[in-house]
C-alpha positions as CSV (number, residue, x, y, z in Angstrom):
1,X,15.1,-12.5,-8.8
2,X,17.9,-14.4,-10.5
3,X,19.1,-17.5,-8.3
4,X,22.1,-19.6,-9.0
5,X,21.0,-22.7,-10.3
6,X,21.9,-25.3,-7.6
7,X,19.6,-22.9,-5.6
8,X,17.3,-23.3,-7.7
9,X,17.4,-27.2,-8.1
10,X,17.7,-27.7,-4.3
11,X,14.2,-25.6,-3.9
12,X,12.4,-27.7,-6.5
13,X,13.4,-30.7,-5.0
14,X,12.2,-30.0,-1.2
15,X,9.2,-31.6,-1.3
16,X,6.8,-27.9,-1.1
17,X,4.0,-28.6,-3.7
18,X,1.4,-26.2,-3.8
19,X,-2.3,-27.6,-4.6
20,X,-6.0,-26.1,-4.4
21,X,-7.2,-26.1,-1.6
22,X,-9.8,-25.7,0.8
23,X,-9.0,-23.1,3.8
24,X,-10.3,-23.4,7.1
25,X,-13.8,-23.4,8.0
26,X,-13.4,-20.2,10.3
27,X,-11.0,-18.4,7.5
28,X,-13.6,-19.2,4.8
29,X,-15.7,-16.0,4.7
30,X,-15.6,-13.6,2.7
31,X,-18.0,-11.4,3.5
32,X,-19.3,-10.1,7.1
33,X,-22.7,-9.3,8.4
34,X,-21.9,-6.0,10.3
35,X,-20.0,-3.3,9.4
36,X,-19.5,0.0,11.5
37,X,-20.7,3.7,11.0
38,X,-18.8,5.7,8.8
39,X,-18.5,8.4,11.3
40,X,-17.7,6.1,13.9
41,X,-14.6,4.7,12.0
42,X,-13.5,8.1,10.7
43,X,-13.3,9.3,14.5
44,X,-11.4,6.4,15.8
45,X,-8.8,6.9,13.0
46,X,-8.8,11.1,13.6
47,X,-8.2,9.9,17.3
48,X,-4.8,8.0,16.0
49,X,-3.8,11.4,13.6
50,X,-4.8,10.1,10.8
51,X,-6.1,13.5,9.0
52,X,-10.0,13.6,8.7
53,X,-10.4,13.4,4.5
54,X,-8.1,10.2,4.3
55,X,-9.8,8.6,7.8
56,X,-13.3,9.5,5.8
57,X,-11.8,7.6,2.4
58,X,-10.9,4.3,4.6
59,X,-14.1,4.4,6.6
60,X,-15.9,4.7,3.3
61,X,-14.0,2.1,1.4
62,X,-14.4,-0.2,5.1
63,X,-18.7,-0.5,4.3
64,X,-18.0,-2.0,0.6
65,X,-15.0,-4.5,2.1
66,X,-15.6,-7.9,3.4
67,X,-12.6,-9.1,3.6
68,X,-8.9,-7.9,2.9
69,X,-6.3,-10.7,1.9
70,X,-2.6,-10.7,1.6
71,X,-0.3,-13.4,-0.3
72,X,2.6,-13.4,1.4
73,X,5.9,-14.5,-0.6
74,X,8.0,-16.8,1.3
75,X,9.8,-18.1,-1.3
76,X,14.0,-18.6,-0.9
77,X,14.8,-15.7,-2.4
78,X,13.1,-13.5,0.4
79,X,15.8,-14.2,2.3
80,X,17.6,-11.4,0.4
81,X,19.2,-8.0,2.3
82,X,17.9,-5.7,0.0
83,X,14.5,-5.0,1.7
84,X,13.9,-1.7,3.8
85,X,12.4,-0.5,7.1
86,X,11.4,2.3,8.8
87,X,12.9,2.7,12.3
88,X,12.2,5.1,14.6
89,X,15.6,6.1,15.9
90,X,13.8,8.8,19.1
91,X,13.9,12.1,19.2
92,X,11.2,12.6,16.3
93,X,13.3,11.3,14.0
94,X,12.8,8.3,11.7
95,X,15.1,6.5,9.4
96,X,15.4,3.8,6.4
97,X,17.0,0.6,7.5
98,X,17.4,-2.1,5.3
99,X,16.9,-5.6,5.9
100,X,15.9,-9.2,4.7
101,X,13.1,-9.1,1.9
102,X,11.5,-11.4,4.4
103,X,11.5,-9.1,7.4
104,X,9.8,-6.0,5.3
105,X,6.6,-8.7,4.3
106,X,6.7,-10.0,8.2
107,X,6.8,-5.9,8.9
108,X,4.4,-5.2,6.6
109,X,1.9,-8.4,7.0
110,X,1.5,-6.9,11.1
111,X,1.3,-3.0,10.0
112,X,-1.5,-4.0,7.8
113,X,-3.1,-6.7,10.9
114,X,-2.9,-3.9,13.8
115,X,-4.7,-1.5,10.8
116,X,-7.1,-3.3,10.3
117,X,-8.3,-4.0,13.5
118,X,-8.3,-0.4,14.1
119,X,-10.6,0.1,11.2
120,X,-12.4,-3.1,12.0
121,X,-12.2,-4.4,8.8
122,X,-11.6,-8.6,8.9
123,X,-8.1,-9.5,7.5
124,X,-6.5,-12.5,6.4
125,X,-3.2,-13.3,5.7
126,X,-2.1,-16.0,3.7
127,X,1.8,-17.9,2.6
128,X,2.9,-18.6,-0.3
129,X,4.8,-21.7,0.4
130,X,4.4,-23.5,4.2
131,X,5.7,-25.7,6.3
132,X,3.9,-29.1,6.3
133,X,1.1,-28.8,3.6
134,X,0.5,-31.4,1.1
135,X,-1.2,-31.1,-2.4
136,X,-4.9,-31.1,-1.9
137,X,-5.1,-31.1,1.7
138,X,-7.2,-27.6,3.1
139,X,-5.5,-24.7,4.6
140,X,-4.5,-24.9,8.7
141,X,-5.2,-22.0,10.7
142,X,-1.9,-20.8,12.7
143,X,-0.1,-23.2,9.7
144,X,-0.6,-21.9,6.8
145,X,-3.1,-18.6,7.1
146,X,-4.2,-16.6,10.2
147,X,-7.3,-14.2,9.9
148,X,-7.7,-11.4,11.9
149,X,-10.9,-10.0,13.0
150,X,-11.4,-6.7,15.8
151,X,-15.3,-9.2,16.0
152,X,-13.5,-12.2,17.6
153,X,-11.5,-9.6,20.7
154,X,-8.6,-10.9,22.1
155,X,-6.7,-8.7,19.6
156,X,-2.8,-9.0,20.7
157,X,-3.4,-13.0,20.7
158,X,-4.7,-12.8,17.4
159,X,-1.8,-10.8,16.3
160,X,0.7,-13.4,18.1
161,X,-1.0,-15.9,16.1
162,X,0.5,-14.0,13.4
163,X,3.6,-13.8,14.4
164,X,3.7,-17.3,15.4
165,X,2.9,-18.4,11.6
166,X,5.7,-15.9,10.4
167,X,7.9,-16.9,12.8
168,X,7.5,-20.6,11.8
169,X,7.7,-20.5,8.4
170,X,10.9,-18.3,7.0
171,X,12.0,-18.1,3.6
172,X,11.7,-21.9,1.4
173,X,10.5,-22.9,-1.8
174,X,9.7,-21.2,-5.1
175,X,7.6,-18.6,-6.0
176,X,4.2,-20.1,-7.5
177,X,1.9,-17.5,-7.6
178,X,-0.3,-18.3,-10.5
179,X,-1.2,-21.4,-8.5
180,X,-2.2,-19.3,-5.4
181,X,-4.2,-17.2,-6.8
182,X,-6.2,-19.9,-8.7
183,X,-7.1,-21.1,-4.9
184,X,-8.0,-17.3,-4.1
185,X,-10.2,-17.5,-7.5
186,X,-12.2,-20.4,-6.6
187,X,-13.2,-19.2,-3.3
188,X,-14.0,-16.1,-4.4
189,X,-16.1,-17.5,-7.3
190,X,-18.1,-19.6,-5.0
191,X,-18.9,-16.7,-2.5
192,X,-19.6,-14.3,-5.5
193,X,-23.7,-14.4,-4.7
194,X,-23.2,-13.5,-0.8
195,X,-20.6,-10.4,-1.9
196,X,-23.3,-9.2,-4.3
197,X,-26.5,-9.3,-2.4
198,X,-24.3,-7.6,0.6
199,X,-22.1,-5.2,-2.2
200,X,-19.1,-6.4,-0.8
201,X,-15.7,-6.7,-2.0
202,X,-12.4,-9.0,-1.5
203,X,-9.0,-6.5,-1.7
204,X,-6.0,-8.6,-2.7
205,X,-2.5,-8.1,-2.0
206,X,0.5,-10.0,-3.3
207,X,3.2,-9.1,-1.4
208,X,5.9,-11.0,-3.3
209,X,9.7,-10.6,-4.3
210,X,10.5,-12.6,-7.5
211,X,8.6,-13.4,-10.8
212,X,6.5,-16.8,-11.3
213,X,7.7,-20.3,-11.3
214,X,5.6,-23.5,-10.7
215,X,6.0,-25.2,-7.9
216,X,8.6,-27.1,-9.1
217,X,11.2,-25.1,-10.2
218,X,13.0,-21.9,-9.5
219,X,13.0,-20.6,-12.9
220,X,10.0,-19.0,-14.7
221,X,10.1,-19.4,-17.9
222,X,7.6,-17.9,-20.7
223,X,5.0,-20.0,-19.8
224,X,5.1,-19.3,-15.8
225,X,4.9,-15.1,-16.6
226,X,1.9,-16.0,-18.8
227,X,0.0,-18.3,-16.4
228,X,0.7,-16.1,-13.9
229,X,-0.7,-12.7,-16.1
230,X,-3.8,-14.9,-17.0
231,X,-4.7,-15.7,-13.1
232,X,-4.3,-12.1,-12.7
233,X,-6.3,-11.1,-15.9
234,X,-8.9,-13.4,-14.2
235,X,-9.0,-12.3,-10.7
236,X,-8.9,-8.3,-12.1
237,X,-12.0,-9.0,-14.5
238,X,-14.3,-10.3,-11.3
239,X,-16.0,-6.9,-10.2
240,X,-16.2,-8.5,-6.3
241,X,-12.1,-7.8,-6.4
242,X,-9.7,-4.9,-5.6
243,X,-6.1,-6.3,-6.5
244,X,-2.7,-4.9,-5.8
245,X,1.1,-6.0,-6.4
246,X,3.6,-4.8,-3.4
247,X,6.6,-5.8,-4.8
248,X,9.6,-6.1,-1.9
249,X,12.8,-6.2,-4.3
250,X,15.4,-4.1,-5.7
251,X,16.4,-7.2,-8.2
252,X,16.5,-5.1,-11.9
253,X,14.9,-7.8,-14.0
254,X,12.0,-8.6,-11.6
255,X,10.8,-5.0,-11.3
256,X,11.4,-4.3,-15.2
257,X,9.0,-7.9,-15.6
258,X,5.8,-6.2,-12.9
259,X,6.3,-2.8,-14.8
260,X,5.5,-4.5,-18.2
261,X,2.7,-5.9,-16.9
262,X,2.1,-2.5,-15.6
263,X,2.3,-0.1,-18.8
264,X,1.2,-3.0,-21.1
265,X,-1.3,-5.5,-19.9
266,X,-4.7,-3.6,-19.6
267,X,-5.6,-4.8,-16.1
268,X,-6.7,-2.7,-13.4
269,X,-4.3,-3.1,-10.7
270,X,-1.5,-1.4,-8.7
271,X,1.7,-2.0,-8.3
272,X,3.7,-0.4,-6.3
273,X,6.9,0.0,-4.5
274,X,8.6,0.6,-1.1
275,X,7.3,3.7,0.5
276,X,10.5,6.0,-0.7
277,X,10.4,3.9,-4.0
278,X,6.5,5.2,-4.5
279,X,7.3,8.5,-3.1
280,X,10.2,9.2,-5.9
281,X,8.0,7.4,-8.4
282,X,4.7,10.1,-7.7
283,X,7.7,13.3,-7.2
284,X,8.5,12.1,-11.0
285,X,5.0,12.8,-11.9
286,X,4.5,15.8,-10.7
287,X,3.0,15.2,-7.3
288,X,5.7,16.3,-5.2
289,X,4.0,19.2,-3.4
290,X,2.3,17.1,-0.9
291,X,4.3,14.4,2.1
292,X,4.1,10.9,0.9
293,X,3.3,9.6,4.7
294,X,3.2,5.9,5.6
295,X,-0.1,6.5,5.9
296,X,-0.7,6.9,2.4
297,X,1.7,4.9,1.5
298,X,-0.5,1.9,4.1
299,X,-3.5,3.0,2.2
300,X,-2.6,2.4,-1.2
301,X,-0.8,-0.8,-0.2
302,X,-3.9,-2.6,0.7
303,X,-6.3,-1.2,-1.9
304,X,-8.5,1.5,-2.2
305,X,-11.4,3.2,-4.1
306,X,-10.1,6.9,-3.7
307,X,-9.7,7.3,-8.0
308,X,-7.1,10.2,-6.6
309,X,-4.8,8.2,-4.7
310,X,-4.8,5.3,-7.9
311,X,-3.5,7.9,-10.1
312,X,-0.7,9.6,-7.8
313,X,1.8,7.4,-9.5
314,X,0.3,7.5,-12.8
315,X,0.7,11.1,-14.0
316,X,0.1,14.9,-12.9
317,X,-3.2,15.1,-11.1
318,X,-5.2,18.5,-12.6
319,X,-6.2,21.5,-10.6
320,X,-9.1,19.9,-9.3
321,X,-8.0,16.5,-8.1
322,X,-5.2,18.6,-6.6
323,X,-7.3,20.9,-4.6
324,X,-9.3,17.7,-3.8
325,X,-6.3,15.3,-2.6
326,X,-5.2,19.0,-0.6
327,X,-8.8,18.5,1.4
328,X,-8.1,15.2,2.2
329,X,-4.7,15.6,4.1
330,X,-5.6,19.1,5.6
331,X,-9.0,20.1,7.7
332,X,-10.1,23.4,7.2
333,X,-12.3,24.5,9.6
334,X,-14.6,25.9,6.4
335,X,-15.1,25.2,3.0
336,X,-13.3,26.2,0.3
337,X,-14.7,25.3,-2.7
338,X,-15.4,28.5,-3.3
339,X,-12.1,30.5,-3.3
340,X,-9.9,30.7,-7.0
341,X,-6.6,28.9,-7.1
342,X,-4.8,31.2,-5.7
343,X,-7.1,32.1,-3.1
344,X,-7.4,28.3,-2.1
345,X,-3.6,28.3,-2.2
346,X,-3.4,31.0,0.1
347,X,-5.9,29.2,2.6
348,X,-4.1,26.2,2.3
349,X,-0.8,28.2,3.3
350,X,-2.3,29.4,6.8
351,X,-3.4,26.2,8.2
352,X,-0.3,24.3,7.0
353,X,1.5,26.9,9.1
354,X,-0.1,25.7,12.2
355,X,-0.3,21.8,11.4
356,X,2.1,19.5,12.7
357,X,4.6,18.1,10.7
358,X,4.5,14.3,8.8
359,X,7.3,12.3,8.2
360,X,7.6,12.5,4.4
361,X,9.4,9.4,2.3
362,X,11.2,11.2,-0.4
363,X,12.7,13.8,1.5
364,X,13.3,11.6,4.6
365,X,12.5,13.7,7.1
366,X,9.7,15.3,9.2
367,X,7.7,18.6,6.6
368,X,4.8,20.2,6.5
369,X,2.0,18.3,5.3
370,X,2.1,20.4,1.9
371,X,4.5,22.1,0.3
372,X,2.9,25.4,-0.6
373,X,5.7,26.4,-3.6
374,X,5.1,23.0,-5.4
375,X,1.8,23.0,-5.0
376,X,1.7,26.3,-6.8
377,X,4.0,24.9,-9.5
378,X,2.0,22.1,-10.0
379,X,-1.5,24.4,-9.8
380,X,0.6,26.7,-12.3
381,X,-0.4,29.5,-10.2
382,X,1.5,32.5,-8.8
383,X,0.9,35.1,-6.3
384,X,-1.0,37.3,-8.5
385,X,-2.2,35.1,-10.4
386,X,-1.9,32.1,-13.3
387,X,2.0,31.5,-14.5
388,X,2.2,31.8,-18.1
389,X,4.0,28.9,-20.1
390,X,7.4,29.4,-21.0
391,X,10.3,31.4,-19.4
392,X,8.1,33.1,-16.8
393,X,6.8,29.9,-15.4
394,X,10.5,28.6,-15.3
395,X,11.7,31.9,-13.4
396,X,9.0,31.5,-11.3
397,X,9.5,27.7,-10.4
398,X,12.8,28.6,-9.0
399,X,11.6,31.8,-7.2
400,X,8.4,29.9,-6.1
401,X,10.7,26.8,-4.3
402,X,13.3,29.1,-3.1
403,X,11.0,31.0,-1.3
404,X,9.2,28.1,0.5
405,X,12.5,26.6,1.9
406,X,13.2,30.1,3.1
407,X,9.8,30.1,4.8
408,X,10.8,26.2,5.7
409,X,13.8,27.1,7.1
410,X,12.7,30.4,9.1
411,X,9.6,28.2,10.5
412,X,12.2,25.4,11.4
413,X,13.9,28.6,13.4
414,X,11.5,29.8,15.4
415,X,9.1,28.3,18.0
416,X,9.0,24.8,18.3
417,X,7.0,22.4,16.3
418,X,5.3,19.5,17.8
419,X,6.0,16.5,15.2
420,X,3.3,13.7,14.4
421,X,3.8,10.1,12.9
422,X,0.9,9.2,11.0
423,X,1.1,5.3,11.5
């Protein structure tokens, strides 16, 4: 984000210099020697409401993780009012707050921490800039990382530890990524034989606000955005890592900058946005018929293998990836691979009508868990059959949306629904 430039003189000249680094000897594992059953992880998760096909995705992707990492941004600029939360107000009902940039990585870095030690997947979180460090000089545990692990017990004090370290260290310095990550990529490097003989991987989050500087000065320049694309280009092209970019702005120019990198450095990553940010993003695509949840939304943010939920925000997902994603957020008590469009459309209808409703992100407001007119928009199928092109399908767009807010609306009338968060 643009900062004046007295700002940015005064955080150059603090004294935070960022250097490789060595982190603790308990932090410095990547990989773990016991993992849980699949079906043992997919229960726990179904026991929080966490629909059965995305608790079977995480409890898959859980066996190939070692260990899930988060940059955290702390940079002076995080200290910014233009991030966003969602509060619970009572009642059912749920609402987008804004806040401090800051507060949404501190909300985020413990979502992700009490997730993870649901899953039981070892977590560690790490900041960007910290109180006390000096080039060279290893990583502190409670100082400048904290990892959490469901293995060690004494969850809640683990998660203080957390807070304690957020608490501690608000928002200071510049943003010198590209030197981070070069940390992140010689530890990964030298634990590369251990993740391959146990086919383990390292997911990586950067959960920052503002584009790359060094670490001393506050403005990037040319050179910073292509150090900072090379440590990712580097990092993406190791198969041991998962990489994905939360970004926790509305600044203009630093969005356009990650969406560059987005459309047109080949790398695979993800970048993504707030929750109703994403949600508008994937309802711009075409994938609209579905409740973005938080969730999903948790899911994506800290990496997954599901090919489906990589290319929500990426463009129209087919018949088939639609019908697949469909199984995934509802459980039919039988299969229905069987069944035609419609007729999986129509299946799809009568247990959505006895699901409980999600809090969706683009609509703001507790829906069914599908929306059965847009998913026959986007299957481009009616009620008696496939929509022809043209006219007919735009008739029946209207007439296929209308009709599922009537059925909304005279659902929301009638007996009571019992409303679930998914968190």
């Amino acid at each position: 984000p643009k900062m004046e430039q007295p700002l940015r003189d005064a955080q150059a000249m603090s004294g935070l210099q960022i250097a490789a680094s060595a982190p603790p000897e308990h932090c410095s594992h990547l990989t773990r020697h016991h993992t849980e059953g699949v079906d043992l992880v997919q229960g726990g998760l179904v026991e929080l409401g966490v629909p059965p096909g995305l608790a079977r995705v995480v409890a898959e992707d859980d066996r190939r993780i070692g260990l899930r990492m988060y940059l955290l941004d702390n940079s002076g600029s995080t200290s910014a009012s233009d991030g966003t939360r969602l509060q619970d107000v009572g009642g059912n009902r749920f609402c987008i707050q804004r806040c401090t940039r800051w507060e949404e990585i501190c909300l985020l870095a413990e979502d992700h921490a009490r997730w993870n030690l649901r899953v039981g997947t070892p977590c560690e979180f790490v900041l960007l800039n910290s109180i006390g460090r000096t080039p060279g000089s290893p990583m502190v545990e409670g100082r400048d990382c904290v990892r959490i692990d469901r293995s060690n017990g004494l969850e809640e004090e683990q998660l203080q530890r957390l807070r304690n370290m957020l608490g501690s260290n608000g928002p200071r310095g510049v943003t010198p990524i590209a030197e981070r990550l070069d940390d992140i990529q010689i530890r990964i490097q030298a634990g590369v034989s251990d993740l391959a003989q146990r086919a383990q991987m390292v997911f990586l989050t950067i959960v920052t606000d503002g584009m790359p500087t060094t670490p001393f000065s506050g403005e990037s320049t040319d050179a910073d955005r292509a150090r900072f694309v090379q440590a990712l280009r580097t990092l993406c092209h190791m198969p041991q890592v998962q990489l994905v970019i939360r970004l926790c702005t509305d600044d203009a120019d630093t969005i356009s900058y990650y969406n560059r990198i987005d459309q047109e450095v080949e790398l695979p990553l993800d970048i993504l946005d707030d929750m109703v940010g994403e949600a508008q993003e994937l309802a711009g695509k075409g994938n609209d018929w579905f409740a973005y949840t938080p969730v999903i939304h948790r899911m994506r943010e800290a990496g997954t293998l599901s090919k489906i939920l990589d290319e929500l925000d990426e463009r129209s997902l087919e018949n088939s990836e639609i019908r697949k994603l469909a199984g995934l957020l509802i459980s039919s008590p039988q299969p229905l691979d069987h069944l035609s469009d419609r007729q999986f459309i129509k299946e799809i209808a009568k247990i959505v009508s006895g699901t409980p409703w999600v809090y969706d992100a683009r609509r703001q407001e507790m829906r069914p868990v599908v929306h059965i007119g847009k998913m026959r928009v986007a299957m481009k199928v009616g009620f008696r059959g496939k929509v022809l092109p043209g006219l007919g399908f735009a008739c029946f767009l209207v007439f296929a949306c209308r009709s599922s807010a009537h059925l909304d609306s005279a659902a929301a009338k009638g007996s009571p629904r019992h409303y679930v968060q998914l968190d």
